[in-house]
C-alpha positions, 0 to 999 in steps of 0.5 A, a space after each residue: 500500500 502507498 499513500 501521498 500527502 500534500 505539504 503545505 510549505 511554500 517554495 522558499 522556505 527552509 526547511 528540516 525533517 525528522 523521520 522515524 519508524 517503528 514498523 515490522 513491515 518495510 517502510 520507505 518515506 520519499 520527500 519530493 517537489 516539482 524540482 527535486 527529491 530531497 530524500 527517499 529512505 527504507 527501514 524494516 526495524 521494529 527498533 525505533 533507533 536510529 531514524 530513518 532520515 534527519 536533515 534540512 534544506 531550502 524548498 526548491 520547487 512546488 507542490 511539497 509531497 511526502 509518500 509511505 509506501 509500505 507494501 506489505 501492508 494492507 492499510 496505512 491509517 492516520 493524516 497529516 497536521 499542519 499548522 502556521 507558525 506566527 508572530 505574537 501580532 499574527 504574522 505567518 512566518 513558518 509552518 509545521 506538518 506532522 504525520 503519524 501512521 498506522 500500518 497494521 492493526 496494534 493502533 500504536 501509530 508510531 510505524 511511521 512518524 514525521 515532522 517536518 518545520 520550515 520558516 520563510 527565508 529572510 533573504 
């Protein structure tokens, strides 16, 4: 099974992410836009340690897109989290994205976890 989210973070910004899983099934996470993949990564471990992917960089295109694919799995549960970082006046001057999955029946949503924060770019 394979699932793609949609994330809400401009072009421009910069951003980091911090991608674990827990999962007995093979996980692989991708974070693409229209103008690069920054990162595609596997993991078969029900060992949560070491994360699957941990890193940073500026978004370079549009339409910021994470896909899970888990094969093994008939069923990948669970949606994103987005929320705008702002100013104590209520300017947007970031945003959050969180996702945690489910792949399987124990409902412990921890098979795929990520989180990704971004801030506009002061340049």
């Amino acid at each position: 099974m394979q699932r793609e989210f949609n994330v809400p973070i401009p072009k421009g910004y910069f951003m980091s992410w911090f991608v674990t899983t827990q999962a007995a099934f093979k996980v692989t996470v991708t974070l693409k836009d229209s103008s690069r993949e920054y990162f595609s990564k596997s993991k078969q471990n029900t060992n949560i340690d070491p994360p699957l992917a941990c890193s940073y960089s500026t978004v370079y295109g549009d339409n910021l897109k994470i896909t899970v694919d888990i094969p093994q799995s008939s069923q990948i549960l669970g949606g994103p989290h987005s929320n705008d970082i702002t100013t104590d006046d209520g300017t947007v001057v970031g945003k959050e994205f969180n996702l945690c999955l489910e792949d399987s029946g124990d409902k412990d949503y921890n098979d795929v976890a990520i989180s990704i924060i971004a801030w506009k770019s002061k340049g």
